[in-house]
N, C-alpha and C positions, 0 to 999 in steps of 0.2 A: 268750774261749775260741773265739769262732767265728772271731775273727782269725787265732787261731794255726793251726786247721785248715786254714784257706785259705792261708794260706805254707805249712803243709807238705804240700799236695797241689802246689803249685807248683811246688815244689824237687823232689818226685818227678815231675812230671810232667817237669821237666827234665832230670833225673836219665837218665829211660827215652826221653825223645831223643835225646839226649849217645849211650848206649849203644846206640842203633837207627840213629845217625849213621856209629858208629865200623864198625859190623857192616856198614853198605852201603858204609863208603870200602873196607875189608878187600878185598870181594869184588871192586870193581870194577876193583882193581890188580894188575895181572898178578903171578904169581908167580914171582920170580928165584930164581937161587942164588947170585949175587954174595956172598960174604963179607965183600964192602967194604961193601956196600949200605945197610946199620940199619935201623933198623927207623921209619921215619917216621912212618907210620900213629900206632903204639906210642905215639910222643912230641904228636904231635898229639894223641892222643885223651887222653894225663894231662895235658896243659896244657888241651885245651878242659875236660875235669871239671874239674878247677880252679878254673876260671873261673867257673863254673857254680856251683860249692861256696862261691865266695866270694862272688857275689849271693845266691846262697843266701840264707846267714849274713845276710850284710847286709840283705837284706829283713825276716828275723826280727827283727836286732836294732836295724833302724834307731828305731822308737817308744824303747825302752830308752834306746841311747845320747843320743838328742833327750831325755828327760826328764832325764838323767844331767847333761847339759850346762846344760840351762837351771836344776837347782837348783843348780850350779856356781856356774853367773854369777850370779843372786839373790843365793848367798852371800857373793858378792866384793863386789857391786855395795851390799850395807847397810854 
């Protein structure tokens, strides 16, 4: 239990950097009117969550999948 606590103070703690990242690119790029322009910030900040969302995950469920696997193989390997 005290595992899982600690991943998910982790994943928030990433979480509300990601989010504190995206707010200081925001402000330190000028603001155009370009129509062509997009929105990069935008795209950057859902690809870095992402990324983020999928260590996430993966630090959660890496013991899981590791126990998952090895009684896999056991059960191949009799």
């Amino acid at each position: 239990m005290k595992r899982m606590s600690i991943n998910l103070s982790v994943v928030s703690i990433l979480l509300f950097c990601s989010a504190w990242l995206f707010v200081v690119a925001r402000r330190a790029l000028p603001a155009q009117d370009d129509p062509e322009r997009g929105d990069v910030p935008g795209w950057v900040m859902i690809t870095l969550m992402s990324a983020i969302l999928v260590a996430g995950l993966l630090a959660i469920a890496t013991p899981a999948l590791s126990d998952l696997f090895n009684q896999a193989m056991s059960k191949v390997g009799k």
